[in-house]
C-alpha positions as a Python dict, from the first residue, in 0.01 Angstrom:
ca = {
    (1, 'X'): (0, 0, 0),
    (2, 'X'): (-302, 167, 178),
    (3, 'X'): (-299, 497, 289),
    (4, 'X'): (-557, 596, 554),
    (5, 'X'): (-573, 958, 678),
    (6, 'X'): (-607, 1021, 1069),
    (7, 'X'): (-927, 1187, 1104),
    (8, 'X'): (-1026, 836, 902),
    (9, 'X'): (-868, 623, 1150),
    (10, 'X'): (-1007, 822, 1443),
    (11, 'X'): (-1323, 719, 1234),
    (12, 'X'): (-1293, 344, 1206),
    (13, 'X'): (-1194, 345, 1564),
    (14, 'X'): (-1512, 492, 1681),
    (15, 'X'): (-1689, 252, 1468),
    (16, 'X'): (-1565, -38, 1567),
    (17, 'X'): (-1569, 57, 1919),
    (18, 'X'): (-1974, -31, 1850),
    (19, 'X'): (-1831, -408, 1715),
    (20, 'X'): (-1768, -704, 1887),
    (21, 'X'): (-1405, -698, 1979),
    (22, 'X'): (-1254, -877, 1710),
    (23, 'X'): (-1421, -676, 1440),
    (24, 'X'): (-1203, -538, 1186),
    (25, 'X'): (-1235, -324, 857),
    (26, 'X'): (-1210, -491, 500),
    (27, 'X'): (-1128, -268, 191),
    (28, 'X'): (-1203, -434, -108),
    (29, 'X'): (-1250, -370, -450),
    (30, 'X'): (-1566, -562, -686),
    (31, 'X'): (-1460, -630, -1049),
    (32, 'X'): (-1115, -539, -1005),
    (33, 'X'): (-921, -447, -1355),
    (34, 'X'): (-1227, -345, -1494),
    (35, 'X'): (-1447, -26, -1618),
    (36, 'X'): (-1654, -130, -1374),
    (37, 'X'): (-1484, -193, -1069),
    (38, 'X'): (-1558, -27, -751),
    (39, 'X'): (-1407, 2, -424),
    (40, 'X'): (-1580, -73, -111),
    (41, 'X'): (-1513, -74, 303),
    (42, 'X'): (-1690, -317, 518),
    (43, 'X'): (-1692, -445, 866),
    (44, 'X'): (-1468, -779, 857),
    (45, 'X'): (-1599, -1049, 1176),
    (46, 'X'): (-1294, -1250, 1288),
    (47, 'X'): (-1508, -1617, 1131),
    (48, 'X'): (-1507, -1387, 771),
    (49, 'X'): (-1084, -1361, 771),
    (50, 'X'): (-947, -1557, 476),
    (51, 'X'): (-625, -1766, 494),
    (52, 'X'): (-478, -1543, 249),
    (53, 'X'): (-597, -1216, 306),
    (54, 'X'): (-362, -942, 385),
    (55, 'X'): (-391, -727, 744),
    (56, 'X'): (-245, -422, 773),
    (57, 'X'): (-209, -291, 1111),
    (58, 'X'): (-337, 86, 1200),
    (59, 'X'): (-388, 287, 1519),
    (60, 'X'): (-590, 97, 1713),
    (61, 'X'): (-759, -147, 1470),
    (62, 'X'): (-627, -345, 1147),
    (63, 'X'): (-787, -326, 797),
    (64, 'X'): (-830, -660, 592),
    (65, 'X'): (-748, -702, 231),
    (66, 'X'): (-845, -1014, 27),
    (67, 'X'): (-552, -1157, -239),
    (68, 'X'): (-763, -1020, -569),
    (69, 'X'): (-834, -666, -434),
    (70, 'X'): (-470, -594, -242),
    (71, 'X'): (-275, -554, -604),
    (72, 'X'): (-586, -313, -737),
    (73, 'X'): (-533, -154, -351),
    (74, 'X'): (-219, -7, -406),
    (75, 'X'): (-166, 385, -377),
    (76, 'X'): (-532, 370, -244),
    (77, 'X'): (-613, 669, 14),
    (78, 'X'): (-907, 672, 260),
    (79, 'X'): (-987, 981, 413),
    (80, 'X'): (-1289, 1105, 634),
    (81, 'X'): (-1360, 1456, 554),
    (82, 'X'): (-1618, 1671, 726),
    (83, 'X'): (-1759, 2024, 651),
    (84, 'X'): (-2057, 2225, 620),
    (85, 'X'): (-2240, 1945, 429),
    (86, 'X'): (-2125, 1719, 709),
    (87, 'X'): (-1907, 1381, 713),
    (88, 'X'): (-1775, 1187, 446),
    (89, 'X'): (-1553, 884, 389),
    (90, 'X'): (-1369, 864, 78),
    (91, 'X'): (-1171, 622, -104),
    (92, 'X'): (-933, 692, -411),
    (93, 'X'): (-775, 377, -530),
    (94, 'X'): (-630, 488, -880),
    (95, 'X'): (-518, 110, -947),
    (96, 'X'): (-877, -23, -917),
    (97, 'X'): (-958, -30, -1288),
    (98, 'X'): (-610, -120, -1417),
    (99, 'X'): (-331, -281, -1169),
    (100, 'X'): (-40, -46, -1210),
    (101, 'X'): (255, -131, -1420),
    (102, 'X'): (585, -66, -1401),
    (103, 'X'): (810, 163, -1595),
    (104, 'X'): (998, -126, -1730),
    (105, 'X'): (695, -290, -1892),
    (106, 'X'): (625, -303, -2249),
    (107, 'X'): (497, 16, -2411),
    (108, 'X'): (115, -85, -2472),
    (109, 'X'): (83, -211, -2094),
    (110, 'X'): (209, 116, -1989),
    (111, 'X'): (-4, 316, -2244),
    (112, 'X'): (-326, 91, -2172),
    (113, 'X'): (-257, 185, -1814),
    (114, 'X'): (-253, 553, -1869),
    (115, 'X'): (-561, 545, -2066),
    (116, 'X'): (-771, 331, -1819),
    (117, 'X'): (-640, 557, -1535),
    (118, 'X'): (-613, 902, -1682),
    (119, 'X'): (-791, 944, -2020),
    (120, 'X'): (-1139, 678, -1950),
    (121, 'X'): (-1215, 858, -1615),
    (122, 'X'): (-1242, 1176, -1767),
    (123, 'X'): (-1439, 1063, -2113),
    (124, 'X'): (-1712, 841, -1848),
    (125, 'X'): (-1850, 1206, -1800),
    (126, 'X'): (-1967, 1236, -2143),
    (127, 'X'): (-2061, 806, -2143),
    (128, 'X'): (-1774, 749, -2365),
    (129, 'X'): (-1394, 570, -2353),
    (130, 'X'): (-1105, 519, -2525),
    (131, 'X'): (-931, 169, -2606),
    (132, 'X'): (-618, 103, -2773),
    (133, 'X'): (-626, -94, -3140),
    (134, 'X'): (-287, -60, -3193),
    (135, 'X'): (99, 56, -3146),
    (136, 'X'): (305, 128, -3479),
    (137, 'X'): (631, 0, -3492),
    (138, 'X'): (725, 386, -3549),
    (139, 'X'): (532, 494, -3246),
    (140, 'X'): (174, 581, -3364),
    (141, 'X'): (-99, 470, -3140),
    (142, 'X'): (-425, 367, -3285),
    (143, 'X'): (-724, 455, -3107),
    (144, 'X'): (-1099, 376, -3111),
    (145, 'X'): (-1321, 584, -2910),
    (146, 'X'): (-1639, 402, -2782),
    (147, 'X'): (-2016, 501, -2585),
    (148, 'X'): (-2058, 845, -2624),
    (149, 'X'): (-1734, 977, -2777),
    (150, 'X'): (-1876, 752, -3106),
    (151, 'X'): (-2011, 1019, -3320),
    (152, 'X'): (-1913, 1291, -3117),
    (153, 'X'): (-1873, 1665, -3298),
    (154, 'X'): (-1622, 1718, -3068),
    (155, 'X'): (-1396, 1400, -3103),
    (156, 'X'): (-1094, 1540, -3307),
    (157, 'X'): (-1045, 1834, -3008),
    (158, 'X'): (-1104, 1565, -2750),
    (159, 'X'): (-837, 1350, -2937),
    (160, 'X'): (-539, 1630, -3037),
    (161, 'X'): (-615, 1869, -2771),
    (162, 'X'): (-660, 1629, -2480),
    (163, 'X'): (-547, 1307, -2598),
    (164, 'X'): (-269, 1346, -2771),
    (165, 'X'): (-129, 1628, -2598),
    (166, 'X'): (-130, 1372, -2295),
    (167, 'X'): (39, 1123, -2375),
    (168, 'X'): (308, 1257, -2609),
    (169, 'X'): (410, 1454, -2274),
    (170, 'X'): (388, 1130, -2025),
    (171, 'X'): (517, 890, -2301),
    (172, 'X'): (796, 1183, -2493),
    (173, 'X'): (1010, 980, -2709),
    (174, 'X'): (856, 639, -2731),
    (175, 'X'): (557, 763, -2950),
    (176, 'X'): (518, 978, -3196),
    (177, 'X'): (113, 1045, -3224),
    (178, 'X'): (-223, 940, -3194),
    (179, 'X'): (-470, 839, -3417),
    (180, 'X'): (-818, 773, -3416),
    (181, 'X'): (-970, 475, -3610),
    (182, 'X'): (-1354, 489, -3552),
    (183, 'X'): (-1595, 476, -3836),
    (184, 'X'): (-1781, 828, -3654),
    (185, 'X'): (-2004, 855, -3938),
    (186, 'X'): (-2165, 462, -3929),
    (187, 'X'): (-2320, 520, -3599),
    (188, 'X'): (-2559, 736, -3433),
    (189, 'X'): (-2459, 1063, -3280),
    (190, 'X'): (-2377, 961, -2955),
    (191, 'X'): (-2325, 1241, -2750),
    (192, 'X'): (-2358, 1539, -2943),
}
């Protein structure tokens, strides 16, 4: 489920030390399964416990999940890092945007997964993303890039060299290339 580090524990504990007793921590996530979700840690007041939240127990304080986030929670890590800049909390939860599938589910689940977890993140950067239109019945997936990869110069190296390489490698045997379908040329320049 959760993974929380022990200098981030030590953390919490301090923190909550300052609480009233029954104080605990809530990890959450806003707009789970979407572009836009973010992830979030909060104090939780005993009155503010759900019926169906999930507690996990932790040294010397418990951390409170609500039923929508804990699925988007999984794999998450929380750590509390310190050094010359000083002190920081941080919170990876690679599920957040997507809830993670299995490796017995269809193809396109797995291959939407992998592009909202792996490829997205890195186009954000540049404003853009990637979504699937989509999957041959001889393996070819259809893409259509989106934001600020629409119009892009640098779309086709984005799309073989990155791409493609990708998921050819994580998906080796169950497709057979990738494709790009978006009219570059209607648009505006996005990016570049």
């Amino acid at each position: 489920m959760i993974t929380i580090s022990e200098s981030a524990q030590e953390h919490f504990v301090k923190l909550l030390d300052k609480q009233a007793a029954s104080t605990r921590i809530r990890v959450f996530v806003v707009n789970p399964g979407t572009r836009t979700a973010e992830c979030g840690v909060s104090y939780c007041p005993e009155e503010s416990v759900e019926k169906d939240d999930k507690i996990l127990s932790f040294n010397g304080f418990e951390a409170v999940l609500d039923a929508e986030s804990t699925p988007f929670l999984e794999d998450a890590e929380i750590d509390f890092v310190t050094d010359q800049m000083g002190s920081q909390l941080t919170l990876k939860a690679p599920n957040a945007k997507a809830r993670k599938v299995s490796n017995d589910s269809p193809l396109r689940e797995r291959v939407q997964y992998f592009i909202e977890s792996e490829v997205n993140p890195g186009l954000a950067s540049h404003g853009g993303n990637v979504q699937i239109v989509e999957i041959t019945e001889d393996g070819l997936v259809i893409l259509m890039f989106g934001g600020g990869c629409n119009g892009c110069s640098m779309v086709d190296v984005t799309l073989k060299e990155g791409i493609e390489k990708q998921m050819l490698a994580e998906f080796e045997g169950e497709i057979t290339g990738v494709r790009d379908t978006t009219e570059h040329e209607a648009g505006e320049h996005s990016y570049y």
